[in-house]
Each structure stands twice: as structure tokens, then as C-alpha cells.
C-alpha positions in Angstrom: -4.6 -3.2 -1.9 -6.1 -3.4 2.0 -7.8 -0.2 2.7 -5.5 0.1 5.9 -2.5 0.3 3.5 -4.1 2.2 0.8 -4.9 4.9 3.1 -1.5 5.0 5.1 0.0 5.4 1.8 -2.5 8.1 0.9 -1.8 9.7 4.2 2.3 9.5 4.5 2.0 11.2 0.8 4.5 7.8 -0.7 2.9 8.7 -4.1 3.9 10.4 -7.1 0.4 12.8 -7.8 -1.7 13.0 -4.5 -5.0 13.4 -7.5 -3.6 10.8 -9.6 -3.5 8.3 -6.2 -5.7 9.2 -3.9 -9.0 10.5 -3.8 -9.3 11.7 -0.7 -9.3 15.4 -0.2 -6.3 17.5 1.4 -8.5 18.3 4.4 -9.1 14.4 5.1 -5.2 13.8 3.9 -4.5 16.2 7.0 -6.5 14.6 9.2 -5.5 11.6 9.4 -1.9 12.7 9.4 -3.0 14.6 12.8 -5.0 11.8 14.2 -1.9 9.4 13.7 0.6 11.5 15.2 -2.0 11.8 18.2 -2.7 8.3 18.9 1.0 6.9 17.6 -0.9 4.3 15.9 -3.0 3.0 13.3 -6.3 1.0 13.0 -6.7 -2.6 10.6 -8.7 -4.8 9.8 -8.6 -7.6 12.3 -10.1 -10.6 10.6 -10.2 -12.9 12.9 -12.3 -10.3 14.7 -14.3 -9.4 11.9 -13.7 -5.6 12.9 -10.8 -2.7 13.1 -8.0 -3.1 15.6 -5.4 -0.5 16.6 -1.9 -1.0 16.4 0.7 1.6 17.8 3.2 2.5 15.2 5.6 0.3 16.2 3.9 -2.7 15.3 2.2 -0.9 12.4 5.5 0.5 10.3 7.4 -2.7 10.0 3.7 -4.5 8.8 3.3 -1.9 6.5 7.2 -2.1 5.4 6.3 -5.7 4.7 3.2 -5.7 3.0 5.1 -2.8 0.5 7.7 -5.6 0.0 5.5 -8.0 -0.6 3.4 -5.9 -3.0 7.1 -5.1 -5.0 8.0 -8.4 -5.1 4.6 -9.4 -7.4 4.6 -6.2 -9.7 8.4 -7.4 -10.0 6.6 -11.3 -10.9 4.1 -9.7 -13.2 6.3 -7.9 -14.9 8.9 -10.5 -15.6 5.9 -13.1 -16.5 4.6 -9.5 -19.1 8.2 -9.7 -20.5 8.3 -13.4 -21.2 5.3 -14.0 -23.0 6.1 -11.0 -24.9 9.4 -12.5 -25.7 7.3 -16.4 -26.4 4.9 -14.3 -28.6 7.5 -12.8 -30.8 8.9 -16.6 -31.9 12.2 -18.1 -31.7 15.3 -15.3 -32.4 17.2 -16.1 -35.2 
């Protein structure tokens, strides 16, 4: 995962056990969710650039939708590849 969208998802709290996810600690958790609402916007990494960019959270929450779609859609492909070979490895049914 990007750092940019590890961390939003560490800081908008989208996980099931904040320890289990994210390492960062509740102090740094409510930071960053204090800093965001202050600017309205997020920084990523602008490769082009080679350095950080800010986006205002307009731009920012549909990339962020997008990338989380994107990232669903291959668990979704590994899963289904996991299944068939499982399903190759166990032989023909008969």
C-alpha cells in the first residue's frame, strides 16, 4: 500500500483493530486527524516531482475512494485465482 493511503486509512480509523493495523500511536492518530481538518487536505507523493504534494480533500477523497477500489478489486483476483488452484489441486470431481 502507498504510505499516503496507509496513513489516511490509519488516520480516518477504516480498520477493524487500530493495534492490529496501525502502528502509530493514538497521540499521532489524533494529530493528523487535527492537522487534516485544519488544512482540508492531504499531502502525496508526487512522482513526477520526486517529493510530497498537497491536495485539498476534494481532490484527495475520490483518489483515495479509487485507489480502495482498486485495492478490492485485486484481493477479490487473488482470492478467486487462491480458490481455483485449490479447486485444480484437489483433481477432477467425480
Amino acid at each position: 500500500m502507498d504510505m499516503e493511503f496507509w496513513l489516511w486509512h490509519c488516520t480516518t480509523g477504516r480498520h477493524a483493530t487500530w493495534d492490529e493495523f496501525c502502528p502509530l500511536e493514538h497521540k499521532d492518530h489524533r494529530r493528523l486527524q487535527a492537522l487534516t481538518a485544519r488544512c482540508q487536505g492531504w499531502f502525496v507523493w508526487d512522482a513526477a516531482n520526486r517529493g510530497p504534494r498537497f491536495v485539498p480533500l476534494a481532490e484527495w477523497l475520490p483518489m483515495y475512494a479509487a485507489h480502495q477500489a482498486q485495492e478490492q478489486a485485486q484481493e477479490q483476483a487473488r482470492q478467486a485465482a487462491r480458490e481455483s488452484a485449490r479447486g485444480s489441486a484437489a483433481g477432477p470431481a467425480r
